[in-house]
N, CA, C and O atoms as a Tinker XYZ file with bonds, in Angstrom:
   272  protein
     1  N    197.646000    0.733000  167.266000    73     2
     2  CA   196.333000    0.874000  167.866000    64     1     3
     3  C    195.828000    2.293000  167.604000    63     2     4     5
     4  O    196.542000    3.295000  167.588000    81     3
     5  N    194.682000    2.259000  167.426000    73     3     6
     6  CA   194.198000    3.645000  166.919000    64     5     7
     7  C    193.760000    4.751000  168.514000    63     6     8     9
     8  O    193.267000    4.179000  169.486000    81     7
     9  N    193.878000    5.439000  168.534000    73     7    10
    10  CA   193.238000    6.396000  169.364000    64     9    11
    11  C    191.952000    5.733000  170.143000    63    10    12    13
    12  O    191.836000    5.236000  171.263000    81    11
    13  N    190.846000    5.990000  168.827000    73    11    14
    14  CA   189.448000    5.351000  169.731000    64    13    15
    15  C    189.143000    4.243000  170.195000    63    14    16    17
    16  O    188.070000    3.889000  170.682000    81    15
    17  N    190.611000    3.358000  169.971000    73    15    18
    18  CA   190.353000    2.182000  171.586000    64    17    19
    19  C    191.199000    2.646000  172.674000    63    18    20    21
    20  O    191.300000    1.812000  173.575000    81    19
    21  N    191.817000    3.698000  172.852000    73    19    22
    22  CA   192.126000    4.225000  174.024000    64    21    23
    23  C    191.098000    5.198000  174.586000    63    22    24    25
    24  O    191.290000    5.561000  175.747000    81    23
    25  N    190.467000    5.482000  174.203000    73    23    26
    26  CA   189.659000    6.676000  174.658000    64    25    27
    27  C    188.804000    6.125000  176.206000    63    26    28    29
    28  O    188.782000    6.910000  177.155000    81    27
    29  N    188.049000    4.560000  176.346000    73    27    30
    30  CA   187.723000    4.371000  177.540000    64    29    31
    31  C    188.694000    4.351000  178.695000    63    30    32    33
    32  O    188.293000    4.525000  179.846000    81    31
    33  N    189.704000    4.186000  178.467000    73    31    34
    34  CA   191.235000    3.917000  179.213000    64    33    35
    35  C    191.010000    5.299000  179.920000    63    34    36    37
    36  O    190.623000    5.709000  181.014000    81    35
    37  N    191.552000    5.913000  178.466000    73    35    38
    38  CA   191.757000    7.932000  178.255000    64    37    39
    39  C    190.725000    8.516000  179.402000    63    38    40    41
    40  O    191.140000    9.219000  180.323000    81    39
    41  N    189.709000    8.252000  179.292000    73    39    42
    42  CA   188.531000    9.056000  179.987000    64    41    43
    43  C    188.569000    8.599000  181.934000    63    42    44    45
    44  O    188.147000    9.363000  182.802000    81    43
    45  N    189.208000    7.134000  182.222000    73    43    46
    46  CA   188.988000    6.699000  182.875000    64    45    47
    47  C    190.385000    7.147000  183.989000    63    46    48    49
    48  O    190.466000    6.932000  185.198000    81    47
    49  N    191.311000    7.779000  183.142000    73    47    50
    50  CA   192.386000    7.586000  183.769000    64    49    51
    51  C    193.578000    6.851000  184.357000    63    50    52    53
    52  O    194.293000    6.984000  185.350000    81    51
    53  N    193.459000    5.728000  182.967000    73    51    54
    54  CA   193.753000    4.749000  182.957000    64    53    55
    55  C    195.178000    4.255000  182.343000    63    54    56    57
    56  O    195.687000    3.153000  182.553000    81    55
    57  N    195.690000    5.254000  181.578000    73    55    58
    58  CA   196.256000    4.995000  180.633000    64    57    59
    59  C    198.048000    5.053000  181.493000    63    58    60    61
    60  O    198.181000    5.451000  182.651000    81    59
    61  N    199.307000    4.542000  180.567000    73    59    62
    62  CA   200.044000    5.438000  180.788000    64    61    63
    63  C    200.574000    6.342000  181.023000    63    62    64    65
    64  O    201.318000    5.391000  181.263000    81    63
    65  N    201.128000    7.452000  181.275000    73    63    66
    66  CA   201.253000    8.668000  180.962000    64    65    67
    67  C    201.776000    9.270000  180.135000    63    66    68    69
    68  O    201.792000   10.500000  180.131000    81    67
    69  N    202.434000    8.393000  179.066000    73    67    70
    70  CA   203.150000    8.067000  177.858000    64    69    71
    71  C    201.772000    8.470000  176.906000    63    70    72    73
    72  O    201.705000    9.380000  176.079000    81    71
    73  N    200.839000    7.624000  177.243000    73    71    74
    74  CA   200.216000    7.132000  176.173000    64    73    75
    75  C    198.850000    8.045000  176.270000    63    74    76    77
    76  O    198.087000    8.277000  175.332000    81    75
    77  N    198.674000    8.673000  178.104000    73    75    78
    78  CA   197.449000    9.701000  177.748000    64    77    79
    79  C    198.023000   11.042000  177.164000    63    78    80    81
    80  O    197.260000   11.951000  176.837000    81    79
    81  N    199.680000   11.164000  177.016000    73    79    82
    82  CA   199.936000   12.388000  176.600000    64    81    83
    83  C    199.924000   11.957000  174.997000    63    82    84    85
    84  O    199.270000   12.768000  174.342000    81    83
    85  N    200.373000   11.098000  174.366000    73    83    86
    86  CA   199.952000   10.951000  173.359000    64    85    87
    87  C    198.236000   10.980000  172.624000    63    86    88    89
    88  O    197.918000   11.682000  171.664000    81    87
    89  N    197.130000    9.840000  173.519000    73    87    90
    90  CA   195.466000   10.724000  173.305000    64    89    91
    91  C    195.506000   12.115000  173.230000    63    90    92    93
    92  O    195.333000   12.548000  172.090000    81    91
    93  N    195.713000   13.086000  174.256000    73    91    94
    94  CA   195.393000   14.142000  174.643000    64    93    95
    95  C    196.133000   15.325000  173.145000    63    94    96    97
    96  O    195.526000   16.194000  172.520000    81    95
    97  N    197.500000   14.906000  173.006000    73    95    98
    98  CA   197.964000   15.286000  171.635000    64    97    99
    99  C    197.320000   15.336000  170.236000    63    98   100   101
   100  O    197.216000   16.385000  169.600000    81    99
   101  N    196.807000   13.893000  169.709000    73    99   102
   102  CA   195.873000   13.317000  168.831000    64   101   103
   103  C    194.635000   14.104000  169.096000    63   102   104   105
   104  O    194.008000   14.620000  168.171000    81   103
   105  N    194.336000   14.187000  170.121000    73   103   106
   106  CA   192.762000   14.845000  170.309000    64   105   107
   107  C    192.565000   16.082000  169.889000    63   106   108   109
   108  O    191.663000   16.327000  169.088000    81   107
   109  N    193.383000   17.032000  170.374000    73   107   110
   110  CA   193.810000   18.259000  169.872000    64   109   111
   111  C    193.747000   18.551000  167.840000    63   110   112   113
   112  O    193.356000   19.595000  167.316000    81   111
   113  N    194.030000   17.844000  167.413000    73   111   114
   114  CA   194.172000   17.492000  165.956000    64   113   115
   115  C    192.967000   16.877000  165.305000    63   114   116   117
   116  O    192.565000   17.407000  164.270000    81   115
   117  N    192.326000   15.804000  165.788000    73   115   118
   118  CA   191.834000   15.107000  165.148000    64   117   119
   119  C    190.005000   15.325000  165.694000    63   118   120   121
   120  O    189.458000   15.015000  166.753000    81   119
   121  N    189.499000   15.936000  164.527000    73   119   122
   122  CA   188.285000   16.403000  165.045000    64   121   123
   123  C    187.226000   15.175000  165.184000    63   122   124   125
   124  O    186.504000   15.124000  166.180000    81   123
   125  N    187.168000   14.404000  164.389000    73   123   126
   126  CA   186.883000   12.585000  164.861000    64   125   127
   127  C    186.819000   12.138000  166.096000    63   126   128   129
   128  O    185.864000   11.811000  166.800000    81   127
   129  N    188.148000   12.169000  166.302000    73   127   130
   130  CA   188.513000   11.436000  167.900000    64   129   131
   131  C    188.012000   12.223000  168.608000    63   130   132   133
   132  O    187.345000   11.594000  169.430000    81   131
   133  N    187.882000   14.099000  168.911000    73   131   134
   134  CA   187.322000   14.327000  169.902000    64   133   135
   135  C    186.136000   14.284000  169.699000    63   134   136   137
   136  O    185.586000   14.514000  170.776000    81   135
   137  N    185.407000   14.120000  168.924000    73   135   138
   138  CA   184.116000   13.645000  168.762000    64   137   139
   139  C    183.932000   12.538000  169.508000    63   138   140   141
   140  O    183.285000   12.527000  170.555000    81   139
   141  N    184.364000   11.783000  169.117000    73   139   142
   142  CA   184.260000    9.912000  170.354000    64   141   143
   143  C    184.017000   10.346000  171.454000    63   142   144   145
   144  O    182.953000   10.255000  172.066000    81   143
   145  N    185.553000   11.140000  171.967000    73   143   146
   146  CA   185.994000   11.576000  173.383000    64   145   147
   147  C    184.543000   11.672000  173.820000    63   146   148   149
   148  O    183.943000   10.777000  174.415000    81   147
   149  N    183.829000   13.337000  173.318000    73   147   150
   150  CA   182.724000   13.802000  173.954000    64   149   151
   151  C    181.761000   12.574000  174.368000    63   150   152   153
   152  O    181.025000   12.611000  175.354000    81   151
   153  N    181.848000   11.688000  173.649000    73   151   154
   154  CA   180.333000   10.423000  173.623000    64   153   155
   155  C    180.940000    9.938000  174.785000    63   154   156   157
   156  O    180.074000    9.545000  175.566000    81   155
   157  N    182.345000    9.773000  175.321000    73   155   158
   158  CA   182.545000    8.727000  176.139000    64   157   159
   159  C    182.990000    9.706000  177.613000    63   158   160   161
   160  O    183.122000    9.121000  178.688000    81   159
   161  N    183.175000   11.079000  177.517000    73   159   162
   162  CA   184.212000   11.574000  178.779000    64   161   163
   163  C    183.211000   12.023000  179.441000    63   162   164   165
   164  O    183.490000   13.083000  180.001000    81   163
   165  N    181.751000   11.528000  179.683000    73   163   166
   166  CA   181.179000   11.540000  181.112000    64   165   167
   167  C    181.029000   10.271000  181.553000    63   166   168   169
   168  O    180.657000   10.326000  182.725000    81   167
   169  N    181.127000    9.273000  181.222000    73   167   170
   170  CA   181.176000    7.790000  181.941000    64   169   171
   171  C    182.071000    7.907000  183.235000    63   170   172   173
   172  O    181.307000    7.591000  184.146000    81   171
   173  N    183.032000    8.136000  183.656000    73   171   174
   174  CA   183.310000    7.833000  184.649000    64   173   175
   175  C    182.457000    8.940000  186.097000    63   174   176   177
   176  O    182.687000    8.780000  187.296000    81   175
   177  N    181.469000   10.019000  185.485000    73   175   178
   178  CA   180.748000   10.174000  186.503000    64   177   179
   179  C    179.511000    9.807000  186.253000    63   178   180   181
   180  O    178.682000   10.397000  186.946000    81   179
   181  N    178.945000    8.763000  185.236000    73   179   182
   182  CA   177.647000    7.748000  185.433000    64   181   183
   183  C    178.472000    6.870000  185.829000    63   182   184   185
   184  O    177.630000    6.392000  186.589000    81   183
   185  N    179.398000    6.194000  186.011000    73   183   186
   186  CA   179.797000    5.177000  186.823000    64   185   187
   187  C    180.231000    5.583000  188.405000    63   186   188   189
   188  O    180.566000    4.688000  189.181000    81   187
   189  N    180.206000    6.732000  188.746000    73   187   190
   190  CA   180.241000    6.858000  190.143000    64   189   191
   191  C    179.124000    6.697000  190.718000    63   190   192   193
   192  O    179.096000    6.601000  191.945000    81   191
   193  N    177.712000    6.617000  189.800000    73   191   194
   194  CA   176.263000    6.823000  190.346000    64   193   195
   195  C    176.385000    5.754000  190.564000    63   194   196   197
   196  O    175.885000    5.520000  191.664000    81   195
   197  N    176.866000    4.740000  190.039000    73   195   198
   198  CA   176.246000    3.038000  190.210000    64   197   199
   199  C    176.704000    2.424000  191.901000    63   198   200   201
   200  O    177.790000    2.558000  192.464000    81   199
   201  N    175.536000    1.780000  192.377000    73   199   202
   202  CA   176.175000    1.232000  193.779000    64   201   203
   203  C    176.910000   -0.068000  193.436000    63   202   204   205
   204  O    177.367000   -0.173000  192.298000    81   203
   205  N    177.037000   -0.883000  194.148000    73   203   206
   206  CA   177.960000   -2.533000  194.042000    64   205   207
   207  C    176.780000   -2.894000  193.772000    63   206   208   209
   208  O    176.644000   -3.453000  192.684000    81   207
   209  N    175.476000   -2.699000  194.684000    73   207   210
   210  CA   174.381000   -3.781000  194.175000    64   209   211
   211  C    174.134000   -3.549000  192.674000    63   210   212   213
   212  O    174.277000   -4.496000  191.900000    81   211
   213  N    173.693000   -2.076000  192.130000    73   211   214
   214  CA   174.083000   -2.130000  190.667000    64   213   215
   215  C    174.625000   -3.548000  190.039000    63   214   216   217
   216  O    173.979000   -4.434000  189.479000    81   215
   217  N    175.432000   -3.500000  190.201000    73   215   218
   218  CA   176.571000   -4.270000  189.206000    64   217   219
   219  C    175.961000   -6.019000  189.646000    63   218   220   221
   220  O    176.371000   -6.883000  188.871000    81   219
   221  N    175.179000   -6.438000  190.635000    73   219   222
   222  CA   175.216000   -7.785000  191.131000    64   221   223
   223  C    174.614000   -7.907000  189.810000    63   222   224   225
   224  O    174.219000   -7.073000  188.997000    81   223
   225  N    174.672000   -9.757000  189.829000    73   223   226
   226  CA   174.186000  -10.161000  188.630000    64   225   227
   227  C    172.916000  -10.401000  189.083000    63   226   228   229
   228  O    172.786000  -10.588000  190.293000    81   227
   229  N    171.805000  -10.441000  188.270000    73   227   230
   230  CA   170.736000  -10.424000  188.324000    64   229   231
   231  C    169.949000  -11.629000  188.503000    63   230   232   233
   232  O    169.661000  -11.747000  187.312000    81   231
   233  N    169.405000  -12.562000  189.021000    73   231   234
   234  CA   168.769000  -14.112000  189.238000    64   233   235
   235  C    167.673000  -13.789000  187.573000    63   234   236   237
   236  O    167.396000  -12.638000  187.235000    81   235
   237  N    167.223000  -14.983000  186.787000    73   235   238
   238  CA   166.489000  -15.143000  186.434000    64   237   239
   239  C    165.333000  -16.591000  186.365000    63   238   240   241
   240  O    165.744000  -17.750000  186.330000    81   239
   241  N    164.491000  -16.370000  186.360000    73   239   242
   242  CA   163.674000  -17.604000  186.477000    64   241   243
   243  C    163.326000  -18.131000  185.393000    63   242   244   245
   244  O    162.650000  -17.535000  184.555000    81   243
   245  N    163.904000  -19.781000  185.221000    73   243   246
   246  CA   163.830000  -20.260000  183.837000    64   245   247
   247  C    163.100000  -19.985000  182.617000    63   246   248   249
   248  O    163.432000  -20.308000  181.476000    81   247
   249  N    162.065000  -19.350000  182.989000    73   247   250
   250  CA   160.996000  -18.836000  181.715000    64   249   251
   251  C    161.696000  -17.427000  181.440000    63   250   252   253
   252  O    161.351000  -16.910000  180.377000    81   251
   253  N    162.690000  -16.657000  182.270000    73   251   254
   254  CA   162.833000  -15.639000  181.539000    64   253   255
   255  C    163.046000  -14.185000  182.882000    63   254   256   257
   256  O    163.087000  -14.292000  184.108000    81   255
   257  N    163.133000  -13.066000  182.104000    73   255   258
   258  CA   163.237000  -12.429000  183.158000    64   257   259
   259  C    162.368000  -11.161000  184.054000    63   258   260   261
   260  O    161.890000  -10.139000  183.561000    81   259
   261  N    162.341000  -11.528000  185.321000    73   259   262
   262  CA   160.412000  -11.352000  185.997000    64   261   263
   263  C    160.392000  -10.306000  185.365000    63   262   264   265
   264  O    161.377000   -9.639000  185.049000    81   263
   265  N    159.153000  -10.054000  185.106000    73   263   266
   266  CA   159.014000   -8.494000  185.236000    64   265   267
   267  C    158.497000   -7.599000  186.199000    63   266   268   269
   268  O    157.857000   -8.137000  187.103000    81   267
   269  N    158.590000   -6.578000  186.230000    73   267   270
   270  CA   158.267000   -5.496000  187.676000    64   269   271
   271  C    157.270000   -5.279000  188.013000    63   270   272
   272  O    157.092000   -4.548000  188.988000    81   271
């Protein structure tokens, strides 16, 4: 598995500890991957903004979806 499918894991704090010391190693080296990193290692504080209602699924009315 390559690095940049760990990186949402990586950012999230998700990982092993095996396996974020291995990201965190790779990252160091590989000017690519921390490139990704940067695109992805503020998501977990835009995902603290989101409430639960956020996330509900949304109703739509058979023609489509209302607009505002």
């Amino acid at each position: 598995m390559h690095v940049r499918q760990l990186l949402g894991a990586y950012v999230l704090g998700a990982l092993a500890p095996g396996e974020g010391r291995f990201v965190a190693v790779h990252l160091r080296r590989c000017a690519g991957c921390r490139t990704a990193y940067r695109e992805v290692a503020d998501t977990p504080s835009l995902l603290a903004l989101l409430a639960e209602t956020d996330l509900a699924p949304v109703e739509q009315s058979p023609s489509g979806p209302e607009e505002e």
